[in-house]
BABA-40990 format. One record per residue: residue in three letters; x, y, z of N, C-alpha, C in turn. Coordinates in pm, 1 decimal, always signed. Atoms other than C-alpha are relative to their C-alpha. Layout:
<"ALA",<X,Y,Z>,<X,Y,Z>,<X,Y,Z>> ...
//
This chain:
<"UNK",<+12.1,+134.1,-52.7>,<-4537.8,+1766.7,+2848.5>,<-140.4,-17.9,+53.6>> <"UNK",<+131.5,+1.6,-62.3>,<-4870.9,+1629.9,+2921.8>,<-12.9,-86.2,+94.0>> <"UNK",<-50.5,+71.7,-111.4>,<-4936.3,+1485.1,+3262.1>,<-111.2,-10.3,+31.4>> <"UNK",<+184.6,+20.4,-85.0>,<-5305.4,+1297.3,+3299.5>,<-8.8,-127.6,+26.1>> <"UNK",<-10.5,+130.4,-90.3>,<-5395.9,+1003.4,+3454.2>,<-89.7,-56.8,-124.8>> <"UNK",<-5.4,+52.3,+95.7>,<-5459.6,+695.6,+3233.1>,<+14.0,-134.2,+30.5>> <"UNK",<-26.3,+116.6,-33.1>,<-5462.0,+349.0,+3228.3>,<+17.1,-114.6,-169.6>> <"UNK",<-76.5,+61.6,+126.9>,<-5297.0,+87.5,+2965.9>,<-134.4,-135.7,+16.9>> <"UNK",<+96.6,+92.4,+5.9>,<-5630.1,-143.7,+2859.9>,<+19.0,-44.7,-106.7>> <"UNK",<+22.3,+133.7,+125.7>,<-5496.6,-315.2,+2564.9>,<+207.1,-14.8,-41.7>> <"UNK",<-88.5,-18.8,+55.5>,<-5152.0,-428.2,+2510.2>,<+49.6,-96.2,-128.2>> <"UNK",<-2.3,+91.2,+134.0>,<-5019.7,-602.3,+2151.7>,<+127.1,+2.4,-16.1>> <"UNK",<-128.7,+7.3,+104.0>,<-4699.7,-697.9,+2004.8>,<-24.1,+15.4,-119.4>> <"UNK",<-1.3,-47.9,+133.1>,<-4590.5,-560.2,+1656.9>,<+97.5,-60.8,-76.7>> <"UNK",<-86.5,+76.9,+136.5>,<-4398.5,-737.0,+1356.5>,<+159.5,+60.4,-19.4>> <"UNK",<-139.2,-50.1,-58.1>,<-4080.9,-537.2,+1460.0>,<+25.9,+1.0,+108.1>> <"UNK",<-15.1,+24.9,-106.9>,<-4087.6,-646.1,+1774.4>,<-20.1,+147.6,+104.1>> <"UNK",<+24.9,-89.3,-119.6>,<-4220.1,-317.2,+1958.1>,<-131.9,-55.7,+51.6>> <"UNK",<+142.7,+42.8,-118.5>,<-4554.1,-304.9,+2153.6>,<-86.8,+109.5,-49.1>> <"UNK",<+65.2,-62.9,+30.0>,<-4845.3,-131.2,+2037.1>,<-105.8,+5.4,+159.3>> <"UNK",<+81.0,+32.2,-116.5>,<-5078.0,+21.0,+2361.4>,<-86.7,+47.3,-29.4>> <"UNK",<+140.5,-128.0,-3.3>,<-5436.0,+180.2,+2409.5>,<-26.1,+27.1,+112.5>> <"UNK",<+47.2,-89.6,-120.2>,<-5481.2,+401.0,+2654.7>,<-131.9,+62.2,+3.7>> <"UNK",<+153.5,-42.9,-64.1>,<-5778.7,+493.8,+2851.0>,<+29.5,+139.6,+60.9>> <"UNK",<-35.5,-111.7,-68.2>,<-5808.3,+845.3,+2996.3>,<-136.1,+17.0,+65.5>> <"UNK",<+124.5,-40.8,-36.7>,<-6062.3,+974.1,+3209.2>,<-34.6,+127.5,-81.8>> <"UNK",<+67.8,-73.8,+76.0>,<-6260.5,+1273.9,+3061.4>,<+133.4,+88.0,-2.7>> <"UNK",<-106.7,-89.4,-62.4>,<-6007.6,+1541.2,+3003.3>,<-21.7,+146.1,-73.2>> <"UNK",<+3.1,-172.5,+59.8>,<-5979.3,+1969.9,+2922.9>,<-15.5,-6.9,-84.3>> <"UNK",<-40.5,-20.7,+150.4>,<-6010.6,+2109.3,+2616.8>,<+141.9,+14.1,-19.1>> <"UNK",<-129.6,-75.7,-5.1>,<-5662.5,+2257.3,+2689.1>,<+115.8,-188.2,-28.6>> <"UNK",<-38.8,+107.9,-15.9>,<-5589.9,+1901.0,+2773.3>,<-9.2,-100.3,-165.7>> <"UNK",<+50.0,+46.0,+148.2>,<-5762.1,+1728.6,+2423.0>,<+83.5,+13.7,-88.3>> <"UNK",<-57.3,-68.4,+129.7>,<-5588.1,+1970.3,+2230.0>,<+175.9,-20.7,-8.5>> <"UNK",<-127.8,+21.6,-18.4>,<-5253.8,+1893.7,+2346.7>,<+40.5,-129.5,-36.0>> <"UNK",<+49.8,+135.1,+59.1>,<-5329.5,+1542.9,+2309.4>,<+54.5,-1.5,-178.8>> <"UNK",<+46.1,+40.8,+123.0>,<-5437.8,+1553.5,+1992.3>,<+184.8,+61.3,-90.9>> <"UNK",<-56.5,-69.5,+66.1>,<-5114.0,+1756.5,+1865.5>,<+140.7,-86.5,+47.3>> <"UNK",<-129.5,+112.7,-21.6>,<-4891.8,+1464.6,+1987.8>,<-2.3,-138.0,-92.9>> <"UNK",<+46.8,+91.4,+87.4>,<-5058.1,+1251.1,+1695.5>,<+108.0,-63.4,-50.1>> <"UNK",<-41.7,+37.9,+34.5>,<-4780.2,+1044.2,+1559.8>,<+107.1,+78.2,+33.8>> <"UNK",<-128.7,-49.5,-93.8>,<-4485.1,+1225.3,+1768.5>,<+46.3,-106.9,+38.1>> <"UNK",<-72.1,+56.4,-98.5>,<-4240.2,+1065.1,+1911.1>,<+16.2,+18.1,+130.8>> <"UNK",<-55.7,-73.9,-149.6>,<-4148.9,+1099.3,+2270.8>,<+2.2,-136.8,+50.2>> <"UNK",<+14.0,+118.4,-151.3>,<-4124.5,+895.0,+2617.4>,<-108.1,+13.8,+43.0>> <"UNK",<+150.4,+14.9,-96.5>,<-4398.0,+725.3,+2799.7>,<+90.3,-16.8,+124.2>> <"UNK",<-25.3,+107.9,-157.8>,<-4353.3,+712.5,+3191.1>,<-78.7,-52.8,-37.1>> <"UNK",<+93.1,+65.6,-87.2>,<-4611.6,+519.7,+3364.3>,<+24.1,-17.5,+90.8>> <"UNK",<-20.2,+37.2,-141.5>,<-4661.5,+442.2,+3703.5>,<-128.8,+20.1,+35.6>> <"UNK",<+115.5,+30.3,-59.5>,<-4932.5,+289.0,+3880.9>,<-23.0,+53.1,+89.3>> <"UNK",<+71.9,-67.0,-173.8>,<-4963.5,+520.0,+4169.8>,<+19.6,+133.2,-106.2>> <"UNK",<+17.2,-136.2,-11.9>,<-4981.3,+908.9,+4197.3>,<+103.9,+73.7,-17.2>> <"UNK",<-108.3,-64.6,-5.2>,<-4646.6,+986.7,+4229.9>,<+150.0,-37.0,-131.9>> <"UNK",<-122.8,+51.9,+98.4>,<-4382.2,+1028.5,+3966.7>,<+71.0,+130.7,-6.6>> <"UNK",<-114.6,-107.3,-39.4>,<-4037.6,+1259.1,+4029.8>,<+5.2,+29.2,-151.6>> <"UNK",<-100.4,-58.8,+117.9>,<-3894.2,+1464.6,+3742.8>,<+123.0,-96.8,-16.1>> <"UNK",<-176.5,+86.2,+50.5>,<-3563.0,+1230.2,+3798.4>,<-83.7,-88.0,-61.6>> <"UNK",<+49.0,+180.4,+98.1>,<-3796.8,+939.3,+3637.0>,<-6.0,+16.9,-113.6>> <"UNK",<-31.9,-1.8,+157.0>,<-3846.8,+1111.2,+3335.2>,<+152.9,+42.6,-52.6>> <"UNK",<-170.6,-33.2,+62.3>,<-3588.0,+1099.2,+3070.3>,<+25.1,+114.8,-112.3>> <"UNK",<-14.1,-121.7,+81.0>,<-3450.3,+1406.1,+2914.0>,<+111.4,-8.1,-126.2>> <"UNK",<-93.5,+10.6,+161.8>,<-3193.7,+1250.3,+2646.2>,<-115.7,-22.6,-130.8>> <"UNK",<+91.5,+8.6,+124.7>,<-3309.6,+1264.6,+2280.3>,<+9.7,-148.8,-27.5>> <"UNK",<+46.1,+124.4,+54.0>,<-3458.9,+991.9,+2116.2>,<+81.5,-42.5,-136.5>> <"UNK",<-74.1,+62.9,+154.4>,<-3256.0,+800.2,+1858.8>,<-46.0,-144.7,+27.0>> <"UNK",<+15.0,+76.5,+86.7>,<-3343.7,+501.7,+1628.6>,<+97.9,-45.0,+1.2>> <"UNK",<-130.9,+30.5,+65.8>,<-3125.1,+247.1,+1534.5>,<+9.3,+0.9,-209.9>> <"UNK",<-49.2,-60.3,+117.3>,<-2969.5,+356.7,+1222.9>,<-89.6,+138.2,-86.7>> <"UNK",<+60.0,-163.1,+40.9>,<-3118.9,+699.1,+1237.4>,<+120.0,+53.0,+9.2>> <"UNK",<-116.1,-134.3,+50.2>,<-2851.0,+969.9,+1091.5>,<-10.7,+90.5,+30.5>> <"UNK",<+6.8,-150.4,-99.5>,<-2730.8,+1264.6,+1266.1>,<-5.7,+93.9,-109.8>> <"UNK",<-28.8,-123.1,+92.1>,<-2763.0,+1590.9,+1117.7>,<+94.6,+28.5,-85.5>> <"UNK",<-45.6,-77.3,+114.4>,<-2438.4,+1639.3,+951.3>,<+30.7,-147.4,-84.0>> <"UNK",<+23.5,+73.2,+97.1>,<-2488.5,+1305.4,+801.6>,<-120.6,+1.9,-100.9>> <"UNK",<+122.7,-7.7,+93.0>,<-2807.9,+1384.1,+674.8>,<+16.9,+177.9,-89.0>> <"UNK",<-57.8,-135.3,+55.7>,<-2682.4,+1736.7,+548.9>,<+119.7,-55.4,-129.7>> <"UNK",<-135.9,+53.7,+99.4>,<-2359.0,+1542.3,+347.1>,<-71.1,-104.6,-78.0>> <"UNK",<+47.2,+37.7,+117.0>,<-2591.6,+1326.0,+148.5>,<-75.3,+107.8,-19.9>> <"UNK",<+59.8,-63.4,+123.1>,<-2817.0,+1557.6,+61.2>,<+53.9,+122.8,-73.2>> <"UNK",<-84.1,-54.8,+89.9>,<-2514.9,+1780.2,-45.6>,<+29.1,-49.9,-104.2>> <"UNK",<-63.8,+134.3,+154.6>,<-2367.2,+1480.5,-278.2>,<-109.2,-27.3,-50.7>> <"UNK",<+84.6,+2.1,+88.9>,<-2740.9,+1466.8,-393.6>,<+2.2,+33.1,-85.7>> <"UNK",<-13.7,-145.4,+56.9>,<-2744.5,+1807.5,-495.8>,<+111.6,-5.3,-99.6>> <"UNK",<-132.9,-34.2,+105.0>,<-2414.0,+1789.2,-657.5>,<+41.9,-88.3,-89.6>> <"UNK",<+9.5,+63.4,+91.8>,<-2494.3,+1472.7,-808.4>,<-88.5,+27.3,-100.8>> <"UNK",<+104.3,-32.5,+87.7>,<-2829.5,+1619.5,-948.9>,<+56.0,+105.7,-97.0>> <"UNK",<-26.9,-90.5,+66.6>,<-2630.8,+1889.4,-1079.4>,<+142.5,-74.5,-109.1>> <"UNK",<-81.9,+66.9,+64.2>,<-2391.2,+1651.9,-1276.1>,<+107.1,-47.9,+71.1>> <"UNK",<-79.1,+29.0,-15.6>,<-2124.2,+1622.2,-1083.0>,<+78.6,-122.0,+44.8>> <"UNK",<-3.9,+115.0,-21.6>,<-1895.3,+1356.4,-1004.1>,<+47.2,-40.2,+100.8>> <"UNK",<-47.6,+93.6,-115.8>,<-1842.6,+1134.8,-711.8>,<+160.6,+57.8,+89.3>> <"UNK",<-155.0,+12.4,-52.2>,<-1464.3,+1190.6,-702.3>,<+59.8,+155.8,-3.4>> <"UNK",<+11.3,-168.8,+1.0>,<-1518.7,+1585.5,-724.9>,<-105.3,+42.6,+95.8>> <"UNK",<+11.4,-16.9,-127.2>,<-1734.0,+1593.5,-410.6>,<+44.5,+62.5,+102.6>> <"UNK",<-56.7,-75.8,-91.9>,<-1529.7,+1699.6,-146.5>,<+35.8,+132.1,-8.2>> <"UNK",<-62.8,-121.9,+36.9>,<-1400.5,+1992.0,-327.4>,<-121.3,+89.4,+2.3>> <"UNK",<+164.7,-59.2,-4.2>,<-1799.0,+2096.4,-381.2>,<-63.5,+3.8,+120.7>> <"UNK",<+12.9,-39.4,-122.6>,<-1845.2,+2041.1,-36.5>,<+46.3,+116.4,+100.6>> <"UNK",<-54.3,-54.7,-112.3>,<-1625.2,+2189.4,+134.5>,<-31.3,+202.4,-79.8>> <"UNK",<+66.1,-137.6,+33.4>,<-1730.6,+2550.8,-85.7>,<-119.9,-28.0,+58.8>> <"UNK",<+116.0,-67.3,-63.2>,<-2071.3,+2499.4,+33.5>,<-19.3,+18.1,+129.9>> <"UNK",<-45.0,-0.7,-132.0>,<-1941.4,+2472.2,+365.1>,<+17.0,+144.8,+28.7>> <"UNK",<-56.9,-109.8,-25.2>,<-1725.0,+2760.2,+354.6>,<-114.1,+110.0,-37.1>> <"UNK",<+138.2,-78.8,+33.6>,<-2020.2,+2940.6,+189.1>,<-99.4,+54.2,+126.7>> <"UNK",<+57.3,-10.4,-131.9>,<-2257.1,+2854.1,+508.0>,<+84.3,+74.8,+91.5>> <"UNK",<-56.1,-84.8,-107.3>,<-1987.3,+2985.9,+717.5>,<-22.0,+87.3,+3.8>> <"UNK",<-85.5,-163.9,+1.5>,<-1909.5,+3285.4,+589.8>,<-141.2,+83.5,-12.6>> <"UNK",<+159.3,-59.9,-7.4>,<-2349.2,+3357.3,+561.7>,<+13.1,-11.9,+171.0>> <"UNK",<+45.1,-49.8,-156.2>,<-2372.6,+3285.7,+928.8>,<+116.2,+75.8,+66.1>> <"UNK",<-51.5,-110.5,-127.7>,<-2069.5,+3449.4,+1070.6>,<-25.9,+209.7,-77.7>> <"UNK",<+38.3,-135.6,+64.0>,<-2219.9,+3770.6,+844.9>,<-121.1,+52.4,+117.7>> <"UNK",<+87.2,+20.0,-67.1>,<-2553.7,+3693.0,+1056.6>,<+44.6,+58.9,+163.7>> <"UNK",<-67.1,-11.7,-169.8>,<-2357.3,+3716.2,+1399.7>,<+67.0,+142.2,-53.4>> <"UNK",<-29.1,-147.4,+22.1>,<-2208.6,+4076.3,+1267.6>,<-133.7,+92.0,-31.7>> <"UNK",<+77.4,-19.2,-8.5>,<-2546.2,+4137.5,+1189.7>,<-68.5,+62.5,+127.8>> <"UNK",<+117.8,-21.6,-138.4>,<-2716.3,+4118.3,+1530.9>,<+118.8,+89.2,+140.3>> <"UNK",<-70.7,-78.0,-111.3>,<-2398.3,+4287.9,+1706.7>,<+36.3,+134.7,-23.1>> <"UNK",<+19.5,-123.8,+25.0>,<-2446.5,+4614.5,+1508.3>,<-119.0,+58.0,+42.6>> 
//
């Protein structure tokens, strides 16, 4: 988390209705720069706050979701039915192809977990 002082000198509305800002910083670390720089098109939360002081309870620690961003095992179940469409198969023979590559994954990671307890 990077935590430098800053000030909001340009703000714009955007064609999807968010807000585009530019921030000012005073001079800052290399340590600082580099951290910066490696947040280039990241996502995250902005605080702000015009004074000095800002608690840990202000920032927010839930994840960031989109509207109509797809959770993991939705984004895992199309690109199974991709896969199993790229490989010919059909629509209404799906589930049955799923649920082996399922059982498949299982039975690799609970091998993994016998793995690390030998």
């Amino acid at each position: 988390m990077l935590n430098i002082p800053s000030q909001i000198t340009k703000v714009e509305t955007t064609a999807d209705g968010g807000m585009k800002l530019t921030l000012h910083t005073n001079e800052l670390k290399p340590a600082e720069k580099s951290e910066l720089l490696g947040y280039h098109n990241k996502f995250g939360w902005m605080v702000f706050s015009p004074t000095e002081t800002i608690e840990e309870k202000d920032i927010p620690t839930e994840k960031i979701e989109f509207e109509g961003q797809k959770s993991l095992s939705e984004r895992l179940y199309n690109v199974l039915f991709r896969v199993h469409e790229a490989q010919g198969g059909k629509p209404e023979e799906f589930p049955s192809y799923r649920s082996k590559i399922m059982e498949s994954l299982i039975s690799r990671y609970k091998s993994k977990i016998d793995d690390f307890q030998n």
